[in-house]
C-alpha positions in Angstrom: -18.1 3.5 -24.3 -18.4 0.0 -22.4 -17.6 0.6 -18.8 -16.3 -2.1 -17.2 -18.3 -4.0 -14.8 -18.6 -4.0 -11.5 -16.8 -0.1 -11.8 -15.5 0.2 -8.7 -16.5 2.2 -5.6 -13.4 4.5 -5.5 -13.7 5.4 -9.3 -13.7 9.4 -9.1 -12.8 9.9 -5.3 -12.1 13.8 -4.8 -8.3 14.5 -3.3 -8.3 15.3 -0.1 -5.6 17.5 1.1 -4.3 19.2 4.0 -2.9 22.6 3.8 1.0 20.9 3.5 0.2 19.3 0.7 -0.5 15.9 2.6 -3.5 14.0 1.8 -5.3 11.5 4.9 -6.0 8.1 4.9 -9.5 5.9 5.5 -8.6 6.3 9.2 -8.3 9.9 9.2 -4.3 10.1 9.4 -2.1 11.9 7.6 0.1 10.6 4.5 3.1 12.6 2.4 1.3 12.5 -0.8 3.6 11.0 -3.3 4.9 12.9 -6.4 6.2 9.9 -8.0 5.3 6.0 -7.0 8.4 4.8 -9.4 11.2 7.2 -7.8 13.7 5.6 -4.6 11.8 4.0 -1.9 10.7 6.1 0.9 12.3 5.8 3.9 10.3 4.4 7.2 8.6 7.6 9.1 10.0 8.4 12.6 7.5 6.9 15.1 5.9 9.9 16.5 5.4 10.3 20.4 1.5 10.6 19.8 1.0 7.5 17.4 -0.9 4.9 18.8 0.7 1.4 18.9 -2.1 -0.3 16.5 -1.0 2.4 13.9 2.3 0.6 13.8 0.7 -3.1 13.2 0.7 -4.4 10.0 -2.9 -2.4 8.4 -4.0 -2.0 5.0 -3.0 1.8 4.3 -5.1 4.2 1.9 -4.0 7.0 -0.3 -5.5 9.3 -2.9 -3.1 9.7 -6.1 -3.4 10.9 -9.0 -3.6 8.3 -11.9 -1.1 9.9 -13.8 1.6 9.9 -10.6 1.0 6.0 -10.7 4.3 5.0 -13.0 2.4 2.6 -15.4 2.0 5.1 -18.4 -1.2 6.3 -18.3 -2.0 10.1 -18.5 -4.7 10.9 -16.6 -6.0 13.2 -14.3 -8.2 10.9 -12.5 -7.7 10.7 -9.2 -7.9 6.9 -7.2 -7.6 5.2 -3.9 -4.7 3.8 -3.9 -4.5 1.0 -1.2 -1.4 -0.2 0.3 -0.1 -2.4 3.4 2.4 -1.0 5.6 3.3 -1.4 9.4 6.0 -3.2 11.5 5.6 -7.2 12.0 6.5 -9.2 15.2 8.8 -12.2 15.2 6.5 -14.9 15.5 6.8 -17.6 18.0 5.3 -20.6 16.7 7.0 -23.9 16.5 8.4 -23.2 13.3 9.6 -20.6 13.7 11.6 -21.2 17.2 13.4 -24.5 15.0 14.3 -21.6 12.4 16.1 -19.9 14.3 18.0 -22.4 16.0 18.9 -24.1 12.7 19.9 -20.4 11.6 22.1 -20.0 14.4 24.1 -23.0 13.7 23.8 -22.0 10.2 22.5 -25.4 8.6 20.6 -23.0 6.4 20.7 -19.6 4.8 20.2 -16.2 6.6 16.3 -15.5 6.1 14.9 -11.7 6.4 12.2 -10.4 9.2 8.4 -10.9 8.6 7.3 -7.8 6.6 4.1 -6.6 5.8 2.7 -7.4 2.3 -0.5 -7.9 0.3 -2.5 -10.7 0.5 -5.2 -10.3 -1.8 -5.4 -7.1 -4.3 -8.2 -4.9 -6.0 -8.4 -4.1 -10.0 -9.0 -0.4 -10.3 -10.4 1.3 -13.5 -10.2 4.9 -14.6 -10.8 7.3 -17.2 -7.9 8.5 -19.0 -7.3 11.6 -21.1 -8.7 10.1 -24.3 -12.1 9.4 -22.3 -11.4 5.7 -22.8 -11.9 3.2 -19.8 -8.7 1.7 -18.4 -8.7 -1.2 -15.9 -5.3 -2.1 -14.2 -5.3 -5.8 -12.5 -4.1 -6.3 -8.8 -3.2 -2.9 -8.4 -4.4 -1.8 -4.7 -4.2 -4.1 -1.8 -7.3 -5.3 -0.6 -5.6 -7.4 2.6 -2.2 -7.2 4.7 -0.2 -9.7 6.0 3.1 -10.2 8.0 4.6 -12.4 5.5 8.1 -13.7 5.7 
C-alpha cells in the first residue's frame, strides 16, 4: 500500500490510561477520555484547588482517542493523538479593544462574545483503518492555540 508521506509521528501511539479510565496529556495531566467526540459539549471542569494558574491559560491540549471514537466514519481501532486547544483567555487591553468596549456600551454596535481559545494552525493525521487501507484526515488536530475573539 502507498503510505502517505511524511506519516506522522503520532501514527500508532499506545493508549495510556489511568486506572479510572482517564488517559494523560503531553504534560502529564489527567484528561476524561472521551467516548464520543460528536455527543453534547462537555461542560468546563471545576478549577481544582491544586491546578496551577498556567494550566488555565490558553495551551494546546493532547489526547489519545481511539480513531473510531472520532465521529467522521471511520472504523478503526487505531489509536491517535488527538490535539486540541483549551484554557481560559483574558480580556485584552489594547487600544482596540478599550474603544470596543466603549462603543459596546453605548451600543453603536452589536454585543460581541469574550476572547476564546481556538486553533491557529492544525496537523493532518493518517491512520490505518479496518480494511488495512491508509486514511489521511486534513486539519484535524491543532497544532497552535490562540485567544481569538
Amino acid at each position: 500500500p502507498h503510505l502517505p508521506s511524511p506519516i506522522l509521528p503520532f501514527l500508532l501511539i499506545s493508549e495510556t490510561q489511568t486506572s479510572q479510565g482517564a488517559s494523560l496529556d503531553t504534560a502529564g495531566h489527567q484528561n476524561s477520555l472521551l467516548k464520543s467526540l460528536p455527543g453534547p459539549a462537555r461542560s468546563r471542569p471545576k478549577r481544582r484547588a491544586w491546578e496551577r494558574p498556567e494550566d488555565r491559560e490558553c495551551r494546546l491540549r493532547s489526547l489519545q482517542v481511539r480513531v473510531k471514537n472520532l465521529g467522521l466514519g471511520y472504523s478503526s481501532e487505531e489509536t491517535i493523538l488527538f490535539k486540541y486547544c483549551s484554557g481560559s483567555c483574558p480580556k485584552a487591553r489594547s487600544n482596540h479593544d478599550l474603544t470596543l468596549s466603549a462603543l459596546l456600551q453605548r451600543s453603536e454596535i452589536p454585543a460581541l462574545g469574550d476572547p476564546c481559545c481556538r486553533p491557529t494552525h492544525y496537523e493532518d493525521v493518517a491512520f490505518l483503518d479496518d480494511s488495512h487501507q491508509w486514511q489521511e484526515v486534513e486539519q484535524l488536530s491543532a497544532a497552535a492555540c490562540s485567544c481569538v475573539g
